[in-house]
BAZA-255607 format. One line per 2 residues: number of its first residue (from 0); their letters; for each residue x, y, z of N, C-alpha, C. Coordinates in steps of 0.001 Angstrom, whole numbers. Last residue first. Layout:
NUM> A> X Y Z X Y Z X Y Z; ...
This chain:
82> XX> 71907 173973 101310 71823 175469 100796 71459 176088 99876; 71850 171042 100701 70982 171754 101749 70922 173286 101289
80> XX> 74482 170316 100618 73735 170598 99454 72236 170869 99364; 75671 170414 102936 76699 171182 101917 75706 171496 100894
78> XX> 74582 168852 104970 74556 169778 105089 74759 170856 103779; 75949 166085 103874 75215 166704 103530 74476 168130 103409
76> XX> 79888 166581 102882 78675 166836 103759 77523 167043 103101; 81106 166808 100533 80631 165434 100962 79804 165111 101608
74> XX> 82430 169045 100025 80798 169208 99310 80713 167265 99263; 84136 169271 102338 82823 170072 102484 81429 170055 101508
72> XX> 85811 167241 101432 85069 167479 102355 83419 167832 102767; 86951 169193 98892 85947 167713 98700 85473 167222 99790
70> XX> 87789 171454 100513 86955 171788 99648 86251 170094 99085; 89754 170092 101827 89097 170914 103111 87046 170835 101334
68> XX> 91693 169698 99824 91277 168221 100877 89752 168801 101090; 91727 171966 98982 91459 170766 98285 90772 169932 99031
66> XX> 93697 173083 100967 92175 173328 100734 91720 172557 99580; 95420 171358 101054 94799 171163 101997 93452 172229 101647
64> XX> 96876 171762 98672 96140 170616 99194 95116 170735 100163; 97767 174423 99513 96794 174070 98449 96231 172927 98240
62> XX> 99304 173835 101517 98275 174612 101723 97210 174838 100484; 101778 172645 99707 101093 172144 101633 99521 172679 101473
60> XX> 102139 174898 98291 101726 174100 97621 101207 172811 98522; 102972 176562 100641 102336 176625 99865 101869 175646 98989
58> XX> 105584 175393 101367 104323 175547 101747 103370 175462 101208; 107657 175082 98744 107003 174134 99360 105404 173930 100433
56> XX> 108053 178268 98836 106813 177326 97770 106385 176328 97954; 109216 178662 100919 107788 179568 101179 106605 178262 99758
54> XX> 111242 176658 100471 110624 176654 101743 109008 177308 101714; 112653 178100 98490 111340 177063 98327 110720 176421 99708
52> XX> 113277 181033 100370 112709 181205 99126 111513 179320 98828; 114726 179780 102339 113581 180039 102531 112781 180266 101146
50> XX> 116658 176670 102317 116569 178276 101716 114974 178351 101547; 115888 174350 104163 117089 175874 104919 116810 176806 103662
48> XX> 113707 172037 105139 114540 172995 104165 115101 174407 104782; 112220 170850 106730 113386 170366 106364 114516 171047 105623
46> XX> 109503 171752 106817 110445 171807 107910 111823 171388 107857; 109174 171178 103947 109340 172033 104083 110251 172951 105536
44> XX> 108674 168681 104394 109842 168675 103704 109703 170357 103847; 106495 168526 106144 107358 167851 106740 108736 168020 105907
42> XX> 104563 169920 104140 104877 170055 105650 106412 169525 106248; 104850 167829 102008 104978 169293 101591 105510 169908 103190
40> XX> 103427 165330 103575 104834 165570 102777 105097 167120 102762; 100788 166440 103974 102037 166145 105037 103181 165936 104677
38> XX> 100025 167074 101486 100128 167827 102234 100992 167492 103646; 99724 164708 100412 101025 165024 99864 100880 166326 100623
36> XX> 98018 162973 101472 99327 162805 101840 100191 164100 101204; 95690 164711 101464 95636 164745 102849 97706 164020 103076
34> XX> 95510 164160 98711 95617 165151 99458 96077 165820 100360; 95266 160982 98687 96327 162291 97827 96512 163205 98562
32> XX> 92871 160684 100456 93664 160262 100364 95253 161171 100095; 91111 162198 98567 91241 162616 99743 92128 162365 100056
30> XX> 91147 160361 96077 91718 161898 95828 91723 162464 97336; 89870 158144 97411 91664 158273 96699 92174 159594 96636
28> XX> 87500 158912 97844 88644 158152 98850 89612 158435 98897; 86673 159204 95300 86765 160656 96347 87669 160117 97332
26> XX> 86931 156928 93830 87810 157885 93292 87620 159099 94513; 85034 155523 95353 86596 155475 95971 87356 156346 94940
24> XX> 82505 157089 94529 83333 157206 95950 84824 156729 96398; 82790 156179 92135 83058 157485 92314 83210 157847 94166
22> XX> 81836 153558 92415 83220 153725 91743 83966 155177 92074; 79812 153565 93333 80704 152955 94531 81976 153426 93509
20> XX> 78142 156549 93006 78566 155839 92355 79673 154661 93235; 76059 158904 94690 77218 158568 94249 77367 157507 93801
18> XX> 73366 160954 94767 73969 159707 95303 74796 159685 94104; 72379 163306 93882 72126 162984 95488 72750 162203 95894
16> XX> 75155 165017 92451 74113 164121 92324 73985 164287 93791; 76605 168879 92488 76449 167208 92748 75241 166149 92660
14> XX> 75592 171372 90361 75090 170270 91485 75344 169212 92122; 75766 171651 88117 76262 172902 88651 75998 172599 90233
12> XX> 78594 169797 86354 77721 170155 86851 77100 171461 87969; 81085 170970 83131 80690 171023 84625 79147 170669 85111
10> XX> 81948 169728 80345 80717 170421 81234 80673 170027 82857; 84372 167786 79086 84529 168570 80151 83473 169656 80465
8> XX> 82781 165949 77240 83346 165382 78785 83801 166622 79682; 81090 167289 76055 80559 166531 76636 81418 166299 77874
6> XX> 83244 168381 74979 82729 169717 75244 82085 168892 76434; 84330 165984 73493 85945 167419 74296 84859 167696 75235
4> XX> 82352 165650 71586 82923 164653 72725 83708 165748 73568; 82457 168065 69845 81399 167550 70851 81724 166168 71800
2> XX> 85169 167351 68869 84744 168651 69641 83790 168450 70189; 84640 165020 66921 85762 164637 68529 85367 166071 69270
0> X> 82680 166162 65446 82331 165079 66352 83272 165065 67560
């Protein structure tokens, strides 16, 4: 039973719905939100740092937000589910 619950909650769709949920839009709010901050953090502490070595990781992990950000964006557009 708890394995068919596990399996239920983590199946991917292979589609977004047509319409969203007011609850599930401010969870997209929030997670944009996140995103969009802790990528300017990451930026701004990274301009801050002198040993390059976490300097390169701090980036980086800048730049993984931001395709995050860039990637819940893009499947917000309608355009996105058009294809």
């Amino acid at each position: 039973m708890q394995q068919q619950m596990n399996t239920q909650q983590h199946a991917m769709m292979a589609q977004p719905p047509e319409m969203i949920s007011t609850k599930d839009a401010l969870y997209l709010t929030d997670a944009l939100s996140w995103n969009l901050l802790t990528m300017k953090k990451a930026h701004f502490f990274a301009s801050q740092c002198q040993d390059q070595e976490i300097k390169q990781a701090i980036e980086r992990v800048g730049q993984m937000h931001q395709r995050h950000y860039q990637q819940l964006l893009h499947q917000l557009q309608p355009s996105a589910h058009m294809q």
